[in-house]
C-alpha positions in Angstrom: -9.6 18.6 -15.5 -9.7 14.8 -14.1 -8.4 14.4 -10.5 -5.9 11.5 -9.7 -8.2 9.4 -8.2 -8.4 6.0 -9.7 -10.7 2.5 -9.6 -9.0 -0.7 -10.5 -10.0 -2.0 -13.6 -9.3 -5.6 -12.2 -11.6 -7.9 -10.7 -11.7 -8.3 -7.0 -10.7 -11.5 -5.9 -12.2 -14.4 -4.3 -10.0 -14.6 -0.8 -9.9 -10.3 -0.8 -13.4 -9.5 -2.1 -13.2 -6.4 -1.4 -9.8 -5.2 -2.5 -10.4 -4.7 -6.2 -6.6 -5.5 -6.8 -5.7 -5.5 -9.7 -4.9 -8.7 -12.2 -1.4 -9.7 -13.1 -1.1 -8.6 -16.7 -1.7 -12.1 -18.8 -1.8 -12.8 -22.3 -5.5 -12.6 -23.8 -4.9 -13.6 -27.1 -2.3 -16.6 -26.6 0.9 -15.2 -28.7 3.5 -15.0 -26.0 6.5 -14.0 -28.6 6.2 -10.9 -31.3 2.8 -10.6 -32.4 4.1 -8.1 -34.9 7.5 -7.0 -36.5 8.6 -3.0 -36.7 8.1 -4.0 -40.3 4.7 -4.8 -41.9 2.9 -3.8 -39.2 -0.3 -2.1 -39.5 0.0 0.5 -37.5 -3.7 1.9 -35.9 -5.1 4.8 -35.3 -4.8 5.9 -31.7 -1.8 8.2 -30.5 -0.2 6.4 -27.2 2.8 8.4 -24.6 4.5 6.0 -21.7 6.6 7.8 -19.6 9.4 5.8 -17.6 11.5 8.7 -15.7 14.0 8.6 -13.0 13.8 11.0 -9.8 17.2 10.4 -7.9 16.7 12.2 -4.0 16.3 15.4 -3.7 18.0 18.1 -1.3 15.0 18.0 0.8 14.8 14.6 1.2 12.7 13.2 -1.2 14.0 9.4 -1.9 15.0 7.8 -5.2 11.0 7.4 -7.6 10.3 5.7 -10.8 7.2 7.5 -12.6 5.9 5.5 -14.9 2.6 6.1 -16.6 0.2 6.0 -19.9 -2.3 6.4 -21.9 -4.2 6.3 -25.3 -6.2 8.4 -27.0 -7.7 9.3 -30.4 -6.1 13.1 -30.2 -2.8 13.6 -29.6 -1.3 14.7 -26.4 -0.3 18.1 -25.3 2.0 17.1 -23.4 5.5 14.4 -23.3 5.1 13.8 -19.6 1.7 11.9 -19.0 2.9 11.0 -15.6 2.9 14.5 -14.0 -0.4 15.1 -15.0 -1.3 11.7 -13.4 0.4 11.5 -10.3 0.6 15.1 -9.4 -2.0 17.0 -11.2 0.8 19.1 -13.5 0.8 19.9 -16.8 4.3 20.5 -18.5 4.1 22.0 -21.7 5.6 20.0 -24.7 9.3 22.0 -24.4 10.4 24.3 -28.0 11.0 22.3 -30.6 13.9 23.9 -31.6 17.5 23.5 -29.6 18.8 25.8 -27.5 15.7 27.8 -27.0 13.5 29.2 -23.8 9.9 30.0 -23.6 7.6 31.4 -21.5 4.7 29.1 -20.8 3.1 31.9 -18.4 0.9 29.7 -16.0 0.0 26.4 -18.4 -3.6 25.9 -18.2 -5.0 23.0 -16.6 -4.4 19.3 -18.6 -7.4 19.0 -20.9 -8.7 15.4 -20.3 -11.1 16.0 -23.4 -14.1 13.9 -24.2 -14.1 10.5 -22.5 -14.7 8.8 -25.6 -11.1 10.1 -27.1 -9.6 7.8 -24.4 -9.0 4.0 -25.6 -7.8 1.2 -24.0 -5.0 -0.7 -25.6 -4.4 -3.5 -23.8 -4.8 -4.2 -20.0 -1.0 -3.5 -19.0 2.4 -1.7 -20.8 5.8 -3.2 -19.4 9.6 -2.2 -20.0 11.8 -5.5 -19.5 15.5 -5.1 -18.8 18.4 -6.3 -16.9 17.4 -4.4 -14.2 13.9 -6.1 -14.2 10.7 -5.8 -15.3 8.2 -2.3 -15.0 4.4 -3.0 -15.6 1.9 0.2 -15.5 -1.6 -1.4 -15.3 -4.4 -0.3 -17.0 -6.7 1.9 -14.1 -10.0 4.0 -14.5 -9.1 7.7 -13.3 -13.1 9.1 -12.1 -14.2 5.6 -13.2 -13.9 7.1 -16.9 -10.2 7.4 -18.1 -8.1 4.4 -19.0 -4.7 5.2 -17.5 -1.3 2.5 -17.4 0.3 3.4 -14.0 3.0 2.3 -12.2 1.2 2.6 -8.6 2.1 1.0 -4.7 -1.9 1.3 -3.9 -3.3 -1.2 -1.9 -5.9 -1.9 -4.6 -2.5 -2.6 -7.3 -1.3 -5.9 -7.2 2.1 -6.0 -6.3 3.8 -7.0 -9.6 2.4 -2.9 -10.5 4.4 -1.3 -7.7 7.1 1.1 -8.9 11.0 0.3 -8.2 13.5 2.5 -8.9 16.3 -0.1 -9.2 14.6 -1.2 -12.5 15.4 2.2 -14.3 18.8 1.8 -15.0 20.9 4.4 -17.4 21.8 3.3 -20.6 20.1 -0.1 -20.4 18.3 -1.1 -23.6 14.6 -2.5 -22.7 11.8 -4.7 -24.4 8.0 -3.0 -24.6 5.5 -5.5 -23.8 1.9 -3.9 -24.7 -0.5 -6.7 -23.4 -3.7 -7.3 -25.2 -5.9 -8.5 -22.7 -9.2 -10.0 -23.9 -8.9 -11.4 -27.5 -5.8 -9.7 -28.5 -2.1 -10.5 -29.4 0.3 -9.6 -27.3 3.2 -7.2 -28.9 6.5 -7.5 -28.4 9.3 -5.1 -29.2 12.5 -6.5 -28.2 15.0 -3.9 -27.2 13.0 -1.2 -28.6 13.7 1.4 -26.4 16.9 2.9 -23.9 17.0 4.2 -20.7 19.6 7.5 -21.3 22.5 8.2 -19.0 22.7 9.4 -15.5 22.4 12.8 -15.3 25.3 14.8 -13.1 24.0 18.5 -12.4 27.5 20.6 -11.5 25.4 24.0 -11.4 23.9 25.0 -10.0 24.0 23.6 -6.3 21.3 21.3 -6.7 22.5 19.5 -3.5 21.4 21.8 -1.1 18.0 23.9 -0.5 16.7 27.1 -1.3 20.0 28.1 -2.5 19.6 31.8 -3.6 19.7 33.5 -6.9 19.3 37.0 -8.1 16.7 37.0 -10.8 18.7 40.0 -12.2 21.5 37.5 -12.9 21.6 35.0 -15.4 21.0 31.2 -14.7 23.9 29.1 -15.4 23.1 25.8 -15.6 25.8 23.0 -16.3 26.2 19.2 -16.1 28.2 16.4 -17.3 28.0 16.2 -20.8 26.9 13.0 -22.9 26.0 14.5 -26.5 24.9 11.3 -27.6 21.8 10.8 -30.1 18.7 11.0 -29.3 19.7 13.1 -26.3 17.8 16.4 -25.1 17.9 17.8 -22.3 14.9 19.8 -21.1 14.9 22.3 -18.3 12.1 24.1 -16.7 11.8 26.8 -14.0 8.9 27.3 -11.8 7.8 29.9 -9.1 5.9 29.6 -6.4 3.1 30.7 -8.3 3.2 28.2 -11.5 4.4 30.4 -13.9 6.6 28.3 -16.3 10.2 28.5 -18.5 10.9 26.2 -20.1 14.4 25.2 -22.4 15.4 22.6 -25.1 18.8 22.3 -24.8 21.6 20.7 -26.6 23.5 17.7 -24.6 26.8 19.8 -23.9 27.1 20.6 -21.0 25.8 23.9 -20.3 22.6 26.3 -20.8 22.0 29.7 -19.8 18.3 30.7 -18.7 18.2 34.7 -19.3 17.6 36.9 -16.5 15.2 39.1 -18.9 13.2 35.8 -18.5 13.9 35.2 -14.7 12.7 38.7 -13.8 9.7 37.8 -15.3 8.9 34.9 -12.7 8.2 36.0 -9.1 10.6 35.9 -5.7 10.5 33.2 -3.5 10.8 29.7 -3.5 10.9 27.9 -7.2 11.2 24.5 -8.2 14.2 23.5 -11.0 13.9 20.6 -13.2 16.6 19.3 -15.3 16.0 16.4 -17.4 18.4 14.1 -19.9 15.6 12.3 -22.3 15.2 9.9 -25.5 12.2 9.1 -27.2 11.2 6.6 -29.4 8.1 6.7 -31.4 6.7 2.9 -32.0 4.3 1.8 -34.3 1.9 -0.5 -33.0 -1.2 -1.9 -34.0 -3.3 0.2 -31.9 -1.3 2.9 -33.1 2.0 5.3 -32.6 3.3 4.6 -29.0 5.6 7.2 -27.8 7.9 6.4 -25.4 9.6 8.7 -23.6 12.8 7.9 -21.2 14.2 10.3 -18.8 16.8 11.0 -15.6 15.3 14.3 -14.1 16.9 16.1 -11.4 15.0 18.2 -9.4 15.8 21.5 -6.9 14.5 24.3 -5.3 16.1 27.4 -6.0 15.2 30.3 -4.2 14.5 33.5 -6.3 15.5 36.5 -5.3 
């Protein structure tokens, strides 16, 4: 498994030599409107994922973040959320495919980072443009071998590549930008994608702390419902020792996480994600770009 740490890909420059900041994202092949259409493109080979999520504050304080991260490779990904792997070393199952449905992950095993050769580079920067702004996750090396796009405040980042969470906004309708970089088009997908709405959590008390629950009693979870398409809602539950449930629910309102399955995590502090996503698969000529969109809302039950 690859650590987090990460080299700029970006040339140093002349009055910083040593800062290896990283480039503003330019144009390498000179198009600055679509280089392709959805239609007639010929859509390459690679599998791409681009996470733009929304993390309002938490009960413990935590401020407002925008994760935004991705990748490419030549085998598809394991996972919908490249940006917890990224940023905090996590890896999140891809949740049942089927609605209304709980699993068990057990503890998930580590990310596999695979071969370095089944990572590509697309382009030197992915950016999501809307009225809100613009978001650009710049191209990185993570252990000087992995392309990664990430949304990062480092020093070595320049500052265009620094994450703001006023430029996620619900229900706004953005443009992808993949940048070519070096001899390659730029593509343009002009509202291609949608940020879903705001998620409301009304249950459990996801204002407050290490608010307890029996794990003998069922888990009632409930929010403001939207229901529109492409709307899931994915919820996980996590004890202090990794083990994993994780639900696809429908956007109504409400979901019930057994306690059979609680009783099988252990007591003490837990951490409760609930997350209202779309996604939209793209093709692009470096291949199928997922993008996935969410508002995740996060707590920390504790289990009893």
């Amino acid at each position: 498994m690859a650590d987090t740490s990460v080299e700029s890909t970006g040339a140093a420059t002349d009055d910083n030599p040593s800062s290896g900041a990283t480039d503003v994202p330019s144009t390498g092949g000179g198009g600055t409107g679509d280089a392709t259409s959805d239609t007639g493109t010929d859509v390459g080979e690679a599998h791409g994922l681009l996470n733009f999520t929304f993390y309002p504050e938490t009960a413990t304080g935590l401020p407002a973040e925008l994760g935004m991260a991705g990748a490419w490779r030549t085998e598809p990904f394991t996972t919908d959320d490249f940006f917890a792997v990224q940023a905090w070393g996590m890896h999140f199952p891809t949740p049942p495919s089927e609605a209304n449905t709980v699993v068990n992950n057990a503890i998930p095993s580590p990310y596999e980072w695979g071969k370095a050769d089944t990572w590509v580079t697309g382009g030197n920067a992915l950016k999501l443009r809307g009225g809100g702004g613009e978001s650009l996750a710049c191209l990185v090396l993570v252990q000087d071998t992995f392309p990664v796009y990430l949304s990062e405040d480092a020093e070595f980042f320049d500052p265009t590549c620094a994450p703001d969470p006023s430029k996620w906004v619900a229900g706004e309708p953005y443009d992808l930008v993949a940048f070519g970089g070096e001899g390659k088009d730029d593509v343009i997908r002009t509202a291609a994608v949608a940020a879903p709405p705001a998620l409301t959590v009304t249950a459990p008390d996801v204002g407050t702390s290490l608010v307890p629950h029996d794990r003998a009693d069922d888990l009632e979870i409930a929010w403001e419902a939207d229901g529109g398409e492409p709307n899931r809602v994915v919820i996980r539950v996590i004890d202090t020792f990794g083990q994993m449930l994780t639900a696809h629910a429908v956007d109504d309102g409400s979901f019930t996480i057994p306690s059979a399955e609680l009783t099988k995590l252990a007591p003490g502090p837990a951490t409760l994600t609930i997350a209202r996503e779309q996604i939209f698969d793209l093709g692009l000529p470096d291949g199928d770009l997922r993008v996935v969109l969410r508002y995740e809302v996060w707590a920390d039950p504790d289990l009893i």
